[in-house]
C-alpha positions in Angstrom: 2.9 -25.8 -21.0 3.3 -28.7 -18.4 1.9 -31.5 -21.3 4.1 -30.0 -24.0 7.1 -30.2 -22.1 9.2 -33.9 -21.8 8.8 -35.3 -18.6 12.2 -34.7 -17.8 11.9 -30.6 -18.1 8.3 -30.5 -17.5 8.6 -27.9 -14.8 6.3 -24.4 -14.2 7.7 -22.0 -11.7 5.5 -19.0 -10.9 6.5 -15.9 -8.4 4.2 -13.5 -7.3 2.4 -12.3 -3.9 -1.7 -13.3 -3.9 -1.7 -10.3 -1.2 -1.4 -7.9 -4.4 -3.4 -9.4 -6.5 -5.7 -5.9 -7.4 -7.5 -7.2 -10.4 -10.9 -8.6 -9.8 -10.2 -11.7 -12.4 -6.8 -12.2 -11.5 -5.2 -15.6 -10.7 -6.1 -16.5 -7.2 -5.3 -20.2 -6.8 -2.4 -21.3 -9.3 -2.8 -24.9 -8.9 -6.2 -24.9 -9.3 -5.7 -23.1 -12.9 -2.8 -24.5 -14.0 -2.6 -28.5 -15.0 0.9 -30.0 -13.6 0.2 -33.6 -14.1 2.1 -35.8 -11.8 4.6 -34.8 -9.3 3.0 -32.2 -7.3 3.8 -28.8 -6.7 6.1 -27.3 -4.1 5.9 -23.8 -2.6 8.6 -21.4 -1.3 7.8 -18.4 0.9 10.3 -15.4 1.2 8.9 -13.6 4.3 11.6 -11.2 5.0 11.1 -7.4 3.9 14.6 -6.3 2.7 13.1 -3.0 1.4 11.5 -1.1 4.0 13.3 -0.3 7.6 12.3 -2.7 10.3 9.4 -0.4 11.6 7.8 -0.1 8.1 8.2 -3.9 7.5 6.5 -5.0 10.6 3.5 -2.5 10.6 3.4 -4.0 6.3 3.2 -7.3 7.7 0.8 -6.9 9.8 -1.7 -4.9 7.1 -0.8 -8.2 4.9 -2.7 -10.8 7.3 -5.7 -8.7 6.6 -5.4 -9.5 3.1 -5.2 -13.4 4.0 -8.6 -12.7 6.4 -6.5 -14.2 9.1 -6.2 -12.8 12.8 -4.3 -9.7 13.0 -4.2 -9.9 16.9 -1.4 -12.3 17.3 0.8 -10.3 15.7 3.3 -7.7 17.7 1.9 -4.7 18.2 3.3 -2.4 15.6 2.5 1.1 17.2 2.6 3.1 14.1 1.6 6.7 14.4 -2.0 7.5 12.5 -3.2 10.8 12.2 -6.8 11.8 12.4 -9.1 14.7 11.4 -12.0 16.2 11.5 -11.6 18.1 7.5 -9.7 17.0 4.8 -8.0 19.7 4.3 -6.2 20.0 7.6 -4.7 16.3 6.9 -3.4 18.1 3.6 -1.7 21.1 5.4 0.0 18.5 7.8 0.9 16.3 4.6 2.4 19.4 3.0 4.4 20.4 6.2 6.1 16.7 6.2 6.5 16.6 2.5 8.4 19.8 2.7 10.9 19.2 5.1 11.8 16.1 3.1 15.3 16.4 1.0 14.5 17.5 -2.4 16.1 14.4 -3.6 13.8 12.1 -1.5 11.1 10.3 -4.5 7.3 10.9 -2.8 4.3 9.3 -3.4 0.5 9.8 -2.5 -1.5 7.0 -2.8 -5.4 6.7 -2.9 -7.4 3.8 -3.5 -8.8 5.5 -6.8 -8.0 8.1 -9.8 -11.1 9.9 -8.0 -9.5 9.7 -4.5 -6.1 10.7 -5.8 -7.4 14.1 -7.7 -9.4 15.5 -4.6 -6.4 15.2 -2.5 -4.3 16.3 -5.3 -6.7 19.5 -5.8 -6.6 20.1 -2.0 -2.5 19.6 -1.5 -1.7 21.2 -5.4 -1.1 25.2 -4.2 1.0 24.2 -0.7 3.2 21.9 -2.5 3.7 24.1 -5.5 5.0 26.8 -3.0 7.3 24.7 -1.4 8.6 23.9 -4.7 7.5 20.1 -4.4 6.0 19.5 -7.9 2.6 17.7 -7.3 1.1 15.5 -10.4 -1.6 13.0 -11.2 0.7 10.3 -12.5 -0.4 7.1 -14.2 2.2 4.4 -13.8 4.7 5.4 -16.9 5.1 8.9 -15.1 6.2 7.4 -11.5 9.1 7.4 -12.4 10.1 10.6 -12.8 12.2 12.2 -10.5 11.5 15.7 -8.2 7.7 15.0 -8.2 5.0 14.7 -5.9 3.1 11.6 -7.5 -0.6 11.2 -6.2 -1.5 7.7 -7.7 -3.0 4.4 -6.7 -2.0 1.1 -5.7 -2.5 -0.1 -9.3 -0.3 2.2 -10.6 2.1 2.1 -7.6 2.3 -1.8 -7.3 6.2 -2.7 -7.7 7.9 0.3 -7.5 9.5 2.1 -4.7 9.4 5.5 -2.9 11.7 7.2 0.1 8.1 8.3 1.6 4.8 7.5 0.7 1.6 9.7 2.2 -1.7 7.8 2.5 -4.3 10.5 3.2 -7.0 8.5 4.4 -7.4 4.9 5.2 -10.5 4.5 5.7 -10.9 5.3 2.3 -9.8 1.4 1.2 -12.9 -0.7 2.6 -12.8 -3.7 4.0 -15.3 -5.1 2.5 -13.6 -5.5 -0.7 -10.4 -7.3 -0.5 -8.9 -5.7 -4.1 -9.2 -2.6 -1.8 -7.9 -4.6 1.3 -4.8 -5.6 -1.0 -4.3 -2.3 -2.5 -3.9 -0.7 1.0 -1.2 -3.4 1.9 0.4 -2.6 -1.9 0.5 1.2 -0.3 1.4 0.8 2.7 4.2 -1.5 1.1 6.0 1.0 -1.1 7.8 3.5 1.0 11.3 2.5 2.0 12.1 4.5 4.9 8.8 7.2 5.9 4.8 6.4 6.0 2.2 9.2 6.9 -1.2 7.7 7.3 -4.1 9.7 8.1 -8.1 9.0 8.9 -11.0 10.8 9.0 -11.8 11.3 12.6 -15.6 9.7 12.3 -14.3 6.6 10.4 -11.6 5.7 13.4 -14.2 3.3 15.0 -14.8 0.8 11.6 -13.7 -1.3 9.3 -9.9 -1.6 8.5 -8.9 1.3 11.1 -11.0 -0.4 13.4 -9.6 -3.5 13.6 -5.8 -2.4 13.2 -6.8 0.0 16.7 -7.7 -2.9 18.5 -4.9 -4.9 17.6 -2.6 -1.8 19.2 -1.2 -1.7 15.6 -1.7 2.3 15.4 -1.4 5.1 18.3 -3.5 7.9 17.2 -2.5 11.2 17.0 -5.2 14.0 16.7 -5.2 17.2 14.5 
């Protein structure tokens, strides 16, 4: 593109966040892919979250340095309340409860690193939501946007849209060893506007991504 163009017009811009980059042969350095030929490049950063309330956007920012493998420590401690269990399915009783007392109007999402993920929790949450008349569905992307659902997706599916309130039912669940997971729990933790539940399994609160968000004082725990 950049060699066909005359000098004069020969110009390539490209927007995007390498933070949500969830395929494993996507794009990760543009000027190394992309030949501009004289003149450089030059890179703008919007930083502010104008989406989310101020709460969600810091705890988001602060799930994004993981995604860069930079020091989470620095950053203001976020505080965000993280729910832990011992069985799944007493995270999906409290999910239920908060989902419920939601406005009917209010769009929902569950999001799970996988289709896998997102059916067992859909299985387990499917009878309580139902009697609270909150719709629950496996949705691939073209379904998200239906209104008066419960959506269980994944960050795949989820990446650029928006929710009122977004339940993730398990971190631990996105590893940290794989940073298409490590992106796709900043994608989820990204999408709700104004409400975030986040839950753990009690025996994975000491490792990985939980682990290091704890010590950084970005969660305060809050037992089943």
């Amino acid at each position: 593109m950049s060699f066909r163009a005359r000098p004069k017009y020969r110009q390539i811009t490209i927007s995007g966040d390498p933070s949500q980059r969830l395929h494993r042969d996507g794009l990760s350095d543009i000027v190394a892919a992309l030949p501009f030929g004289d003149g450089g490049t030059r890179s703008i950063f919007l930083d502010v979250n104008h989406r989310q309330t101020k709460l969600l956007a810091e705890f988001s920012n602060c799930v994004r340095k993981l995604t860069e493998r930079i020091s989470i420590a620095e950053a203001t401690a976020a505080h965000a309340p993280l729910v832990t269990f011992d069985k799944k399915i007493a995270m999906a009783d409290e999910a239920i409860k908060r989902i419920a007392a939601l406005p009917q109007s209010a769009s929902v999402a569950v999001i799970c690193p996988d289709r896998d993920s997102a059916s067992t929790w859909h299985d387990l949450m499917k009878d309580g939501l139902d009697g609270n008349f909150r719709n629950p569905v496996l949705s691939e992307r073209s379904r998200l946007v239906d209104r008066f659902k419960t959506h269980f997706t994944t960050p795949l599916d989820a990446k650029g849209l928006e929710f009122d309130a977004v339940v993730i039912p398990d971190i631990s669940e996105f590893s940290e060893d794989d940073p298409i997971q490590v992106n796709g729990l900043y994608v989820a933790v990204s999408r709700p506007r104004y409400a975030l539940l986040m839950g753990c399994a009690s025996k994975n609160s000491g490792i990985g991504i939980v682990h290091c968000l704890l010590q950084a004082e970005h969660f305060r725990v809050h037992p089943l």
